[in-house]
C-alpha positions, 0 to 999 in steps of 0.5 A, a space after each residue: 551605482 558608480 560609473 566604470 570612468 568614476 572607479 577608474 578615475 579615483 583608483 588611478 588618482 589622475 588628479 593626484 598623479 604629476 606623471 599622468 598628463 593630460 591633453 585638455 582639462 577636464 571638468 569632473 571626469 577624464 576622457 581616456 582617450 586623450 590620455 598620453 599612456 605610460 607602463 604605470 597608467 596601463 597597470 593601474 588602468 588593467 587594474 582597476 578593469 578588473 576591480 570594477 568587473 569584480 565588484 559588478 560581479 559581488 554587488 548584483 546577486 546580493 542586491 537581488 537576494 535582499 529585493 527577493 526577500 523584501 518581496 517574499 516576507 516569512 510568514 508565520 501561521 500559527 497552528 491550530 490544535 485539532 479538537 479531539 473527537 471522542 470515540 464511542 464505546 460500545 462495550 462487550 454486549 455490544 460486540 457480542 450482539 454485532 457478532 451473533 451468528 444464526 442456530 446451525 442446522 448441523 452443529 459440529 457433533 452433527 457434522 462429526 455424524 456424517 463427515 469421517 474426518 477428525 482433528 486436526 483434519 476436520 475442518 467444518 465448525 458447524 452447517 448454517 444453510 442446507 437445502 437437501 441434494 442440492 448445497 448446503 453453507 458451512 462456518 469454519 472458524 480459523 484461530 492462532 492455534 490451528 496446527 498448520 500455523 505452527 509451519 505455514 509460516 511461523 512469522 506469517 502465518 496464512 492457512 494454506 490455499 490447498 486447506 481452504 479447498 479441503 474445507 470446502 470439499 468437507 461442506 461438499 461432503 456434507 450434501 454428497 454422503 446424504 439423502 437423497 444423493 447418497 445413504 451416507 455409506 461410504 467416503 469420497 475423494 478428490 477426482 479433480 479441481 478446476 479453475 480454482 482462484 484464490 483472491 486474498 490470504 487467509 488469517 488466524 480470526 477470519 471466519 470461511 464462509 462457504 457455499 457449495 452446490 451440487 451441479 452434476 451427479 452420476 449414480 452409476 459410476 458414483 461422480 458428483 459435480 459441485 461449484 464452490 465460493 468461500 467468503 471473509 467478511 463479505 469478500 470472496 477468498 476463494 472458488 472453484 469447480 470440483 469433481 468427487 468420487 463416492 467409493 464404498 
């Protein structure tokens, strides 16, 4: 780099200049503090300050910027394809048989026998498990076409949580307005909900499965207890405790 009296002695041209006299000869570089100042020598040397902390100022980040990228070359890493995988096709037999269900124990026109309840309002496809006055599991199939998608809601629809409970009550039905509990004569209705906990919406192609079982029953004033879960997939969806009365 040059040296700040180099800068200044060129710029000045002392050498070059009659008017800058000096006091002794100097043999590469001029000693300024022998110099006999002028108004020139004081401009030109105000000047040349300047130019020198300038060019300080420019040169240094540029050097730096080079030496940086010398010091990081680019690198470039050639991309490497993915192989594609190959899915397996299992084909419609193959799903029909992943989605086979077990023979009910009540199909629907069985359930119609015992239940009161019709479209749009029955909501028990058909009773895989029964064990007598005891608890009983029952399949409801929910399709785009159910009628309370059509407002719940029509951009989203999700069956309402209120429905879920009413399917469930329905497979309660199917235990409450049998032998040995009841002889089938008669409805039953609400007399209350208790902690009732809804764990993930439902949609148009899940499958409710529901298990319901009967934990208190009072013949004299015709109160049945049951506790309930519902299921999608494995996963639970929704339960419950809930109260009936049998009223004939």
């Amino acid at each position: 780099m040059l040296t700040t009296k180099f800068v200044a002695g060129t710029l000045l041209g002392w050498r070059s200049q009659p008017s800058c006299q000096l006091t002794e000869a100097q043999p590469e570089f001029y000693n300024f503090d022998s110099l006999k100042w002028d108004s020139c020598h004081s401009v030109r040397f105000l000047l040349s300050v300047l130019l020198v902390a300038c060019a300080g100022a420019f040169q240094a980040p540029v050097v730096l910027s080079r030496a940086a990228l010398r010091a990081s070359p680019l690198r470039m890493d050639a991309a490497t394809a993915e192989p594609e995988t190959e899915v397996e096709w299992k084909g419609a037999e193959a799903w029909s048989t992943q989605f086979a269900e077990p023979e009910p124990v009540f199909d629907v026109l069985a359930v119609k026998n015992v239940l009161p309840h019709r479209y749009p309002f029955l909501l028990v496809d058909k009773i895989i498990e029964f064990v007598p006055g005891k608890k009983a599991v029952g399949v409801k199939k929910v399709t785009a076409n159910e009628e309370f998608f059509n407002g719940h809601f029509p951009q989203r629809p999700i069956m309402p949580g209120v429905l879920q409970v009413e399917a469930m009550a329905q497979v309660g039905g199917m235990v409450a307005l049998q032998e040995p509990v009841t002889d089938g004569k008669g409805d039953f209705f609400f007399a209350g909900v208790n902690n009732v906990k809804w764990r993930r919406p439902v949609v148009p192609g899940d499958t409710l499965v529901m298990e319901m079982e009967l934990t208190a029953f009072k013949p004299r004033f015709g109160l049945v207890k049951m506790k309930g879960s519902c299921y999608v997939d494995g996963n639970k969806v929704v339960e419950g405790d809930f109260q009936f009365a049998m009223v004939k």
